[in-house]
ROBA-412876 format. One record per atom (N, C-alpha, C, O, CB): residue in three letters; x, y, z. Coordinates in steps of 0.02 Angstrom, whole numbers, padded with zeros to 5 digits, always signed. Atoms other than C-alpha are relative to their C-alpha. Glycine has a CB too. Example, Ala and Ser with C-alpha at 12.3 -4.5 7.8 and 13.67 -1.06 7.14 Angstrom:
<recs>
ALA+00045-00059+00000 ALA+00615-00225+00390 ALA+00045+00060+00000 ALA+00097+00059+00033 ALA-00050+00001+00062 SER-00042-00059-00003 SER+00684-00053+00357 SER-00039+00055+00037 SER-00014+00110+00045 SER+00020+00023-00071 
</recs>
This chain:
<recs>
UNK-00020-00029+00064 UNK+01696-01004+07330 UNK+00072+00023+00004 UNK+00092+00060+00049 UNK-00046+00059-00018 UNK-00060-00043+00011 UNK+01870-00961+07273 UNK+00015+00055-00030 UNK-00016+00082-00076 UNK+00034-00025-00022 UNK+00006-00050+00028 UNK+01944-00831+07251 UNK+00071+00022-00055 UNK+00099-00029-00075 UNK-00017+00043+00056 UNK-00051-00001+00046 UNK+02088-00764+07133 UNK+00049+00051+00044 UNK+00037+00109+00062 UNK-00026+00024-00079 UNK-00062-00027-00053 UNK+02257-00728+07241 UNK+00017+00049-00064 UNK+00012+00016-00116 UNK+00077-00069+00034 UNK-00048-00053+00042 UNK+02336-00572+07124 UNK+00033+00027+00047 UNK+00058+00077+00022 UNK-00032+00057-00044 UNK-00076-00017-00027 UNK+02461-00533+07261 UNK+00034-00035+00015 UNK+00086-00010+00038 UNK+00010+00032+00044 UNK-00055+00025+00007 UNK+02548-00668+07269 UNK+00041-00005-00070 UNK+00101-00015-00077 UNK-00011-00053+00026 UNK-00014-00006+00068 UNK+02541-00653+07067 UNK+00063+00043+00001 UNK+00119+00028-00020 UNK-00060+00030-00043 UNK-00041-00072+00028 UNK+02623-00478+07072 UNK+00073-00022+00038 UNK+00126-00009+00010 UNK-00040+00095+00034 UNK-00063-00001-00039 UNK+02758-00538+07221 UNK+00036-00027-00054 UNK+00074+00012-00082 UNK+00004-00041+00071 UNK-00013+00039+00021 UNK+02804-00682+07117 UNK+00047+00032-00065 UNK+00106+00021-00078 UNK-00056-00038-00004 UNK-00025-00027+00056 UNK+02830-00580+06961 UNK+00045+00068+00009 UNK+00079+00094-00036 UNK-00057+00011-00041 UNK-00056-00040-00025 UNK+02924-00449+07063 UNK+00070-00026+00025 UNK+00113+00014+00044 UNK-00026+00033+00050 UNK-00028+00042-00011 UNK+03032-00572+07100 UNK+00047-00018-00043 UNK+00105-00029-00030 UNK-00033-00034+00011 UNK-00024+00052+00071 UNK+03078-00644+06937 UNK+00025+00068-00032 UNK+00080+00062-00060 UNK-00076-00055-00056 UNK-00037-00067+00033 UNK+03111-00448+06869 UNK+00043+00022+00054 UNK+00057+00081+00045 UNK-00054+00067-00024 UNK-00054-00004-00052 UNK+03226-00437+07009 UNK+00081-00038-00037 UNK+00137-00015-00046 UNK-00034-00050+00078 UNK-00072+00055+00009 UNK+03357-00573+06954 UNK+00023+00046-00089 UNK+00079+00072-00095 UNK-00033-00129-00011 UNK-00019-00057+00067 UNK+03373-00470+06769 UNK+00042+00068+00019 UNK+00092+00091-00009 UNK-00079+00034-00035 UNK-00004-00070-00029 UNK+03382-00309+06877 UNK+00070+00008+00026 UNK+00106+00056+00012 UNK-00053+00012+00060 UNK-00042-00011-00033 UNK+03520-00366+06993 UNK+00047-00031-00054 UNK+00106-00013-00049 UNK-00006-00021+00070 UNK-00070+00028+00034 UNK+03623-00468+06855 UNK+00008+00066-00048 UNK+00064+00091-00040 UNK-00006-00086-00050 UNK-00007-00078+00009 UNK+03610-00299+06765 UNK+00059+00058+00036 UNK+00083+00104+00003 UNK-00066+00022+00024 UNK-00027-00050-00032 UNK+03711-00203+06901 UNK+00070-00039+00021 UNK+00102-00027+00072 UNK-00048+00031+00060 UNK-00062+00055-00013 UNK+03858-00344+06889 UNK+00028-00047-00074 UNK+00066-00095-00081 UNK-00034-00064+00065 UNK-00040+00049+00070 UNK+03892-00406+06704 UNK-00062+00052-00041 UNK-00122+00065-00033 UNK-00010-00126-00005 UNK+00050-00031+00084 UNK+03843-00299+06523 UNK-00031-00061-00046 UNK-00061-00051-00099 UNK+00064+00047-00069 UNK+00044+00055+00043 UNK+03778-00468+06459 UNK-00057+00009-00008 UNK-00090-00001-00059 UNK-00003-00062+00020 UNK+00079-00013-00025 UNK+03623-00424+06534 UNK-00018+00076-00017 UNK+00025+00115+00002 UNK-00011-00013+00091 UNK+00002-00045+00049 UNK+03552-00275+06438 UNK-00075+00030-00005 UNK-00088+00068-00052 UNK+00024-00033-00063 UNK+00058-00028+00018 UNK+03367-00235+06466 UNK-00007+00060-00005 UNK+00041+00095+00012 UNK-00041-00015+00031 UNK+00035-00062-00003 UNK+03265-00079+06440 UNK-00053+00024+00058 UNK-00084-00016+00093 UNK-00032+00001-00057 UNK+00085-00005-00035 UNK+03123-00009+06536 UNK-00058-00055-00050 UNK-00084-00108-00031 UNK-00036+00105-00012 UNK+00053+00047+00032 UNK+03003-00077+06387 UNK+00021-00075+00015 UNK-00028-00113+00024 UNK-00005+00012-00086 UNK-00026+00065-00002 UNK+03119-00250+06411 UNK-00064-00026+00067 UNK-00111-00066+00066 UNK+00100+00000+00022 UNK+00027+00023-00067 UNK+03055-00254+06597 UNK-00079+00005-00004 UNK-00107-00049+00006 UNK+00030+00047+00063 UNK+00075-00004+00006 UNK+02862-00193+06574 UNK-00037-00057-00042 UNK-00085-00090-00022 UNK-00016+00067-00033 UNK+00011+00060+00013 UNK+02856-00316+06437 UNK-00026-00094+00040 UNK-00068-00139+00044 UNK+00049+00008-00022 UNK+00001+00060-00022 UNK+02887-00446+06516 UNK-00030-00015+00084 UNK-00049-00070+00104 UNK+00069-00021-00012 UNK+00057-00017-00042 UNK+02802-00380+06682 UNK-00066-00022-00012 UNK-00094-00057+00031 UNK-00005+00062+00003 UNK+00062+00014+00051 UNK+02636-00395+06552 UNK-00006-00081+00017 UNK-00049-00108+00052 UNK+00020+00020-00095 UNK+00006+00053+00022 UNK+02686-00562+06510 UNK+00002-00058+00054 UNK-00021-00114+00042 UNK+00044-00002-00045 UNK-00010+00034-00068 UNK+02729-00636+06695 UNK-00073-00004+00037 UNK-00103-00053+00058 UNK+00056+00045+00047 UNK+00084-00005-00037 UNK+02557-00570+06769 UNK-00044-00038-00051 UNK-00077-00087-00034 UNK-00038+00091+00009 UNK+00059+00030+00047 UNK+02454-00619+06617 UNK-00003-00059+00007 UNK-00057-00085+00021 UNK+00004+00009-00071 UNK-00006+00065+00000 UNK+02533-00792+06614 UNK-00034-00028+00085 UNK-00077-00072+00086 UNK+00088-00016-00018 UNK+00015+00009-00062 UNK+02506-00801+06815 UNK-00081+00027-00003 UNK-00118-00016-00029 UNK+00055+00040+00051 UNK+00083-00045+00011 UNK+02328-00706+06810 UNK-00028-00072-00054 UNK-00071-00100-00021 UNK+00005+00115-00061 UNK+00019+00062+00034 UNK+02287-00865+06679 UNK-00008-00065+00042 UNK-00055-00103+00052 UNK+00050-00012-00052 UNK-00001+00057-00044 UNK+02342-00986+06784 UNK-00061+00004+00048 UNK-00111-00031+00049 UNK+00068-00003+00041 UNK+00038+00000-00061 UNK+02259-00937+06926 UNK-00080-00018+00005 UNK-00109-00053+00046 UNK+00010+00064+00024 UNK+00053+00026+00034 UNK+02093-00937+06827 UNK-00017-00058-00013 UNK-00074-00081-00008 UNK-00001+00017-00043 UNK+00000+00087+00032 UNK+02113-01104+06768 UNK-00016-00031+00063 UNK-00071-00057+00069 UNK+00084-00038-00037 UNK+00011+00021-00050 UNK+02141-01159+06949 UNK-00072+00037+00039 UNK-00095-00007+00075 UNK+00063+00005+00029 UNK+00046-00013-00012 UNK+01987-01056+07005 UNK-00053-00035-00034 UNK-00090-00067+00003 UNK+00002+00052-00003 UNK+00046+00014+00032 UNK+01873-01108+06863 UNK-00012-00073-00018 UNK-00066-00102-00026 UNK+00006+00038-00045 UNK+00003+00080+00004 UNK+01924-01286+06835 UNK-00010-00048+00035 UNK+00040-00047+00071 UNK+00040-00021-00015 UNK+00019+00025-00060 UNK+01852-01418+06953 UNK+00035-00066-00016 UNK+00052-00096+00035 UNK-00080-00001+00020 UNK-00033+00044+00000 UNK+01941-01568+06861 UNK+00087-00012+00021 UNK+00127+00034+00011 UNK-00016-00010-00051 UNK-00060-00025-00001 UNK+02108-01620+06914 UNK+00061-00006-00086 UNK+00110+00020-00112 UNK+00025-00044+00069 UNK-00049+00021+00062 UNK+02175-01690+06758 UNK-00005+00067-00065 UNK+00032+00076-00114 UNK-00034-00089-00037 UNK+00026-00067+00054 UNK+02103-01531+06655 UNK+00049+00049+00004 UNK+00084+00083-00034 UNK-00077+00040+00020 UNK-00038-00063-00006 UNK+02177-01430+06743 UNK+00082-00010-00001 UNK+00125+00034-00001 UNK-00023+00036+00069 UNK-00094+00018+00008 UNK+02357-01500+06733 UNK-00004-00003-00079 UNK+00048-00012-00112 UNK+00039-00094+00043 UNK-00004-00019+00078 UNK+02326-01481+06561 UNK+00017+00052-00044 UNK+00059+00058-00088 UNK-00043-00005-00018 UNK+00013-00030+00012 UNK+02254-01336+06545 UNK+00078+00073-00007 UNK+00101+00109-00051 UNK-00058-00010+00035 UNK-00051-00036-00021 UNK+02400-01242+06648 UNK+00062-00029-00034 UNK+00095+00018-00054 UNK+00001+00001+00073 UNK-00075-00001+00057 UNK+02564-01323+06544 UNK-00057+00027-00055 UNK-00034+00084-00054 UNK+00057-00100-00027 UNK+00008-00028+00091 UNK+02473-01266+06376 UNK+00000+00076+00024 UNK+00019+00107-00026 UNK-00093-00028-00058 UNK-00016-00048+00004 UNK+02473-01085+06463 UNK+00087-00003+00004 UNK+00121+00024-00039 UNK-00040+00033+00043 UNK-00067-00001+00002 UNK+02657-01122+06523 UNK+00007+00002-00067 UNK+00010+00055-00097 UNK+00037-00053+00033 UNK-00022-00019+00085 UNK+02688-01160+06339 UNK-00006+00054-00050 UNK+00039+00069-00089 UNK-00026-00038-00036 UNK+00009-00054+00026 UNK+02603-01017+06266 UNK+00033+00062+00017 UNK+00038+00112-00018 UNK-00052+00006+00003 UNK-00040-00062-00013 UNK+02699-00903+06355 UNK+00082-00031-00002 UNK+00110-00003-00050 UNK-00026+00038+00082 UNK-00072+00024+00007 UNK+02879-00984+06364 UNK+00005+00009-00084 UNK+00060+00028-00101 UNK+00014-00088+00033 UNK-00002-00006+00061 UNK+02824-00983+06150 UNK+00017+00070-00026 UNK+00060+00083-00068 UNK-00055-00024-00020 UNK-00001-00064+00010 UNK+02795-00798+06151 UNK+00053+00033+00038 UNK+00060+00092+00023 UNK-00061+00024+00013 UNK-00058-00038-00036 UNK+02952-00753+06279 UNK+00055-00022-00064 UNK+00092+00021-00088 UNK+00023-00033+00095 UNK-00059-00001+00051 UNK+03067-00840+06140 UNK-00014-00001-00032 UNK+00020-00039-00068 UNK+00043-00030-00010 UNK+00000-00048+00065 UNK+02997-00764+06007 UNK+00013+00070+00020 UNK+00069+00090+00004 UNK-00072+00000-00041 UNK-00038-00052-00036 UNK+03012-00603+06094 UNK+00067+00011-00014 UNK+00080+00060-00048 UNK-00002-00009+00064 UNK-00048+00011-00051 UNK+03190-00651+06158 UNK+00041+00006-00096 UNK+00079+00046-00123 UNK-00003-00088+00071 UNK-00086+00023+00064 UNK+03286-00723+05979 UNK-00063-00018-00076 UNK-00032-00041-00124 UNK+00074-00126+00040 UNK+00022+00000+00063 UNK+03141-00735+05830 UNK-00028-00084-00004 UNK-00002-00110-00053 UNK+00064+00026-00055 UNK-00015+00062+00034 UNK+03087-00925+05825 UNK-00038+00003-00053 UNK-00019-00031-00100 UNK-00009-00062+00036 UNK+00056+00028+00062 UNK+02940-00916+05702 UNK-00003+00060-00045 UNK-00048+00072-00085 UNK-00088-00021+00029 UNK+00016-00051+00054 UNK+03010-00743+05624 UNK-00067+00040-00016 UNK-00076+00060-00073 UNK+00012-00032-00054 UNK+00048-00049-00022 UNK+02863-00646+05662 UNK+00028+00084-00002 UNK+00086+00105+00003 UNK-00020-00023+00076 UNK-00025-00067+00020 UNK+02869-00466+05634 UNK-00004+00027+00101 UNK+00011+00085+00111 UNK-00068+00052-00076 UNK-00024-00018-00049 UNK+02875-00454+05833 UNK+00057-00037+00019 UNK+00062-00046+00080 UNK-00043+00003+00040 UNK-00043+00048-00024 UNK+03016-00563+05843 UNK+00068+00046+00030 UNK+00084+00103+00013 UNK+00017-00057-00064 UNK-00061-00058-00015 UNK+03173-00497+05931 UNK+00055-00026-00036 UNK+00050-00070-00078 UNK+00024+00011+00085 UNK-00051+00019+00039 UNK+03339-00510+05874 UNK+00067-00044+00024 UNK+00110-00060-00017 UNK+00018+00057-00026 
</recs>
């Protein structure tokens, strides 16, 4: 039986809020908040925490290469709506 890795999830996504963090302390381009980072903390694990499921629960291979780009997509959809507004949503950023 498998099981579901969530610490390599969390490294992974500690990782990726790192590169924001440090371009942050070297150019004002870069501009998050706390909510910026938790956000997208949320959205890194959830997307990873999905995956991982998929690969736990799915026994096909072709399913699951499916399955996992349509989460990639769902979340890369919802980071740039977030990020710049694409579908004008009342969470859209600006």
């Amino acid at each position: 039986m498998r099981s579901i890795r969530i610490f390599p999830i969390l490294l992974i996504t500690t990782v990726l809020l790192l590169i924001p963090f440090i371009a942050m302390q070297f150019t004002a381009e870069v501009n998050w908040s706390g909510f910026d980072f938790m956000i997208m903390a949320i959205l890194l694990t959830g997307c990873g925490l999905t995956i991982e499921v998929i690969r736990v629960k799915t026994s096909g291979g072709q399913k699951r290469v499916l399955l996992t780009l349509l989460a990639i997509l769902l979340f890369l959809l919802l980071w740039a709506e977030l990020a710049i507004g694409v579908f004008n949503s009342p969470i859209a950023g600006s």
